[in-house]
N, C-alpha and C positions, 0 to 999 in steps of 0.2 A: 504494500500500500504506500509506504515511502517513497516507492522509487516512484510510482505514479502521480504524486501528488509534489513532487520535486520538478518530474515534467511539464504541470501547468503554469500559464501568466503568472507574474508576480502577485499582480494583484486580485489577483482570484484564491492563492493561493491560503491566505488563512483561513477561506469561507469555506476550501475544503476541507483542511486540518480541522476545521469546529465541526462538521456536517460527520467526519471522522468519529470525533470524540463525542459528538451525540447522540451517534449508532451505539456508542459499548454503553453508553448509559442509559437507553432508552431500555435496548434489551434487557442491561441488568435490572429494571426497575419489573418485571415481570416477572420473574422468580419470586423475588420480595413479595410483589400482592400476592403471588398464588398460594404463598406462607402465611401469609395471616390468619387465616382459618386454624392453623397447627400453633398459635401461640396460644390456646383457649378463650380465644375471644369468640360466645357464647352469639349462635342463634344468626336475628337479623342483623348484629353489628357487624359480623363477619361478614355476610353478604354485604353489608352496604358499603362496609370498607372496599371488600375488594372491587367493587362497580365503580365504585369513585376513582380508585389507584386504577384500575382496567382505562375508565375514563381521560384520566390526564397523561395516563401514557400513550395511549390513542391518540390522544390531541396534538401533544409536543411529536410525537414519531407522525404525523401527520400534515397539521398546519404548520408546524416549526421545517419541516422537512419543504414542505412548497415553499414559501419565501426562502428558505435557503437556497433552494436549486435554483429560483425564479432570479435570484441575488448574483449565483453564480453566474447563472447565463448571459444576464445583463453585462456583469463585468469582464466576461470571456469575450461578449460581441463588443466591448468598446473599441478596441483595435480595426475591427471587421468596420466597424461604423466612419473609423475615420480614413480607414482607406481609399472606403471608397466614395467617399465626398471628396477625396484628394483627386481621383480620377479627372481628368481633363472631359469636357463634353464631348472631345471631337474623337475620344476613342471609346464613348459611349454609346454612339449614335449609330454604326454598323448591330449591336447587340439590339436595339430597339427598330429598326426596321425588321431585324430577324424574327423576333417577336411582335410584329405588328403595331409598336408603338409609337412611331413614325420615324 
């Protein structure tokens, strides 16, 4: 996983090292709820414990996970973006008649 996360942008680069360390945590946090029941906590507490712990790890392994990719993406395409506003019109314009854009 190093060596992959060594090969991307600079600056995308911490958003994967954290998307990294919020995979071991997310997972880790799913053992834990599924233990609660085995500490004797009696009945509907246990249930309700664990729906709520089932629920916020859901959540963060889920909505924390899209804005992090959505984060990554954006900051992977910054590069992509300014190249090609760099681009000259006059070597644009063959690729838009091929496309039919005139």
């Amino acid at each position: 996983m190093a060596k992959s996360v060594n090969g991307q942008p600079d600056h995308a680069r911490p958003l994967i090292s954290f998307a990294r360390l919020l995979t071991v945590l997310v997972w880790s946090f799913y053992p834990v709820v599924y233990a609660l029941p085995l500490l004797d906590i009696g009945g509907t507490n246990a249930f309700v414990a664990t729906q709520i712990g089932y629920a916020a790890a859901d959540v963060i392994a889920k909505a924390a996970y899209g804005v992090l990719i959505y984060m990554v993406a954006v900051r992977k395409s910054k590069p992509v973006e300014q190249f090609v506003t760099q681009v000259p019109d006059l070597q644009l314009r063959p690729m838009r008649a091929k496309a039919g854009l005139g």
